[in-house]
C-alpha positions in Angstrom: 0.0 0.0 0.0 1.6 3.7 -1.2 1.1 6.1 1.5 2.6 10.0 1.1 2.4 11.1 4.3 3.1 15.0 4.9 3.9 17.1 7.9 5.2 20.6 9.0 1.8 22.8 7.9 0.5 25.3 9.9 0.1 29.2 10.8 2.7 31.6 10.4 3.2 35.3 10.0 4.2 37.2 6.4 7.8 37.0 6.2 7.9 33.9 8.6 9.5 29.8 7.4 8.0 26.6 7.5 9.4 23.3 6.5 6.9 20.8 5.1 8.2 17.1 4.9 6.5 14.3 3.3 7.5 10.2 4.2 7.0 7.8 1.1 6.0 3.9 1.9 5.2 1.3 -0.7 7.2 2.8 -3.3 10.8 2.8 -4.7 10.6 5.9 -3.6 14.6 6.8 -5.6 13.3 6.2 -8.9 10.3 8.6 -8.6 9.9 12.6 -9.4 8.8 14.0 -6.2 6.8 17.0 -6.3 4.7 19.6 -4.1 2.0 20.9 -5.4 -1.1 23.4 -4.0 -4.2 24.8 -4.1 -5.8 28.0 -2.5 -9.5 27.9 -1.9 -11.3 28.8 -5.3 -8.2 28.1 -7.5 -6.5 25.5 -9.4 -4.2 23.4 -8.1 -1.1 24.5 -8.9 2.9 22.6 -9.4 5.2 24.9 -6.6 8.1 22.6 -6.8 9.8 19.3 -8.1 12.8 17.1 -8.0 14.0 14.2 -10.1 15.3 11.1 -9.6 18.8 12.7 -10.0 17.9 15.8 -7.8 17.2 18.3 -10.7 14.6 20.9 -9.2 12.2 23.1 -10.7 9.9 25.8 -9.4 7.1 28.1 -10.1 7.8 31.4 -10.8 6.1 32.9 -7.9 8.5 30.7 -5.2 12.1 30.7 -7.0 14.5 32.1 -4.0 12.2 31.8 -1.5 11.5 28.0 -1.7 13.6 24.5 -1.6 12.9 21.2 -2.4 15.3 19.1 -1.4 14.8 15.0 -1.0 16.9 11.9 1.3 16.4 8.5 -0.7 17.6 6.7 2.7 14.5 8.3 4.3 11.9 8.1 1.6 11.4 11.9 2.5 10.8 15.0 0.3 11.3 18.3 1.9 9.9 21.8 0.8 11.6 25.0 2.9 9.4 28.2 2.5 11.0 31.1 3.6 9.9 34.7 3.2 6.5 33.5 3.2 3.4 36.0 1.7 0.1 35.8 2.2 -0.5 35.0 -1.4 1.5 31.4 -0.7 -1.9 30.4 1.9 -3.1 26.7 0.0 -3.4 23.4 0.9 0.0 21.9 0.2 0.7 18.1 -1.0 2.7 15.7 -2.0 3.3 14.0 -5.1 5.4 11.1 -6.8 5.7 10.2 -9.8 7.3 6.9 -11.3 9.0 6.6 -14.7 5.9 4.9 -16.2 3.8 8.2 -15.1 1.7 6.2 -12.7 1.4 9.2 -9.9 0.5 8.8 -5.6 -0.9 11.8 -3.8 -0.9 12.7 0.2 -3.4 14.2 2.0 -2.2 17.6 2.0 -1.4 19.9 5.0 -3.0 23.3 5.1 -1.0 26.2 5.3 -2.0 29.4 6.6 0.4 33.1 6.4 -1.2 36.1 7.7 -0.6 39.1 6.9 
């Protein structure tokens, strides 16, 4: 059974850090692109930030030099660090893999929350 497990949401103020992490089981989690994704209440969900099996990343616009996604194959864990938060980054925030025959696992998401 594939679980994607995230943790590290929450409430913070504008300018403020978090550090979501996300634990893989039932996967070879090394061979899959991991990826965080989000959605704000009344919009899309939108890609924020992804790394490869050979630890390329890519970001949205919105979050280059403010956000890192950074992953430890000997922990099955994908890591997203958001600093200089805005309100404008508020969303539900989850977890994504994707294996090399595009078959793709979701978390549950953790919510998010900057105030302004």
């Amino acid at each position: 059974q594939v679980q994607l497990v995230e943790s590290g949401g929450g409430l913070v103020q504008s300018g403020g850090s978090l550090r979501l992490s996300c634990v893989a089981s039932g996967i070879a989690f090394s061979r899959y692109t991991m990826g965080w994704y989000r959605q704000a209440p009344g919009k899309q969900r939108e890609l924020v930030a992804t790394i490869t099996e050979g630890g390329t990343t890519n970001y949205v616009n919105s979050v280059k030099g403010r956000f890192s996604v950074s992953r430890d194959n000997a922990k099955d864990t994908v890591a997203l660090q958001m600093n200089s938060l805005k309100p404008e980054d508020t969303a539900v925030y989850s977890c994504n893999a994707l294996s090399p025959f595009n078959v793709e696992y979701w978390g549950q998401g953790t919510q998010v929350t900057v105030s302004s």
